[in-house]
N, C-alpha and C positions, 0 to 999 in steps of 0.2 A: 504494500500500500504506500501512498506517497509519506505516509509518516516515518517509514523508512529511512535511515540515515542515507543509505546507497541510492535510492530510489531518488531521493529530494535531488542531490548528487547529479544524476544520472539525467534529474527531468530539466533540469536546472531553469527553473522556476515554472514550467510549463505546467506543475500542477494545478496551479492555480487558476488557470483559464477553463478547466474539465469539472464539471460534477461527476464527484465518484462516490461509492458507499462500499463497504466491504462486507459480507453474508459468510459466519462458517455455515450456511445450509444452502448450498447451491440449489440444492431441489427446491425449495421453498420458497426461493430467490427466485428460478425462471418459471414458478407458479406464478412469484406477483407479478410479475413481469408480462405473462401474459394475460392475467386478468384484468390489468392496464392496456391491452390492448398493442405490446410490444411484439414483434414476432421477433423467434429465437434461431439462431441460424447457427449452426457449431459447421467450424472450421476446423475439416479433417479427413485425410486420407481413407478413403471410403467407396467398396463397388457402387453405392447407392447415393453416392452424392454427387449433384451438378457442381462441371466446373463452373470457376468464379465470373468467367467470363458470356458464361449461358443465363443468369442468375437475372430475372427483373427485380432488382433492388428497389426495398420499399424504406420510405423514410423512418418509419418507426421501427428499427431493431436492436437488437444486443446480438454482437459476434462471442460465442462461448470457443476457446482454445483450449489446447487439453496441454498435458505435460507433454514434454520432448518425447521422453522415454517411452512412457504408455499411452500417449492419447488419449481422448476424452474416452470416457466410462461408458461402455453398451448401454448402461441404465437410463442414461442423461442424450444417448443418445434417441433413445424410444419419446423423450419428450421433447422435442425440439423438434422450431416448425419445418427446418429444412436440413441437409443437412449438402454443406458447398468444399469442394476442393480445389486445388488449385492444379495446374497440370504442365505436370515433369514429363518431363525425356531424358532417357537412358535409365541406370538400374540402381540409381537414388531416390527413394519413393516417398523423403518427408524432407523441411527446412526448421531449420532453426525457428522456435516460436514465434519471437520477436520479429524474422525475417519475414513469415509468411502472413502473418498480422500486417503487417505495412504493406504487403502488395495486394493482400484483399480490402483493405482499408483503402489502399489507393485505385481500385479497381469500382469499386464501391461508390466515390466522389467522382470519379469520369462518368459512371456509367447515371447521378442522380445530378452533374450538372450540363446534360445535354437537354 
């Protein structure tokens, strides 16, 4: 969270311009989240998910990303409204979080200000 020493560090002052909240109950989180009317779109290597680039991006959403290592949880992935990947060539099948975060986040803003 940006209260993080590293994080503050890291964002260098950019937290301040983002509302954020933090939830230890993920589930419960993109419960409210959809009953505010957010749709939930987890980012993650997946036979069943459209790439990023297929995607009609809606204004109201939350991107869920999972760990490097494990990827987001099959549990979390049954409730979310979509589920999008991003598409590799050759026989490296995932990016670094952080990296694949900012090309769906930048794919996301091209494709909601046409």
């Amino acid at each position: 969270t940006p209260q993080n020493s590293n994080v503050l560090k890291t964002a260098m002052g950019t937290e301040k311009h983002i509302t954020w909240q933090n939830s230890d109950d993920i589930k419960e989180l993109i419960c409210t989240l959809k009953s505010n009317d957010v749709k939930i779109y987890a980012l993650e290597s997946n036979p069943k998910a459209d790439t990023i680039n297929q995607v009609e991006w809606e204004e109201n959403i939350a991107i869920l990303v999972g760990n490097e290592a494990l990827g987001i949880p099959d549990d979390l992935l049954q409730i979310v409204d979509k589920i999008v990947s991003i598409p590799l060539r050759g026989w490296k099948n995932s990016l670094n979080v952080g990296v694949a975060t900012a090309i769906c986040l930048y794919e996301i803003e091209q494709n909601l200000s046409k």
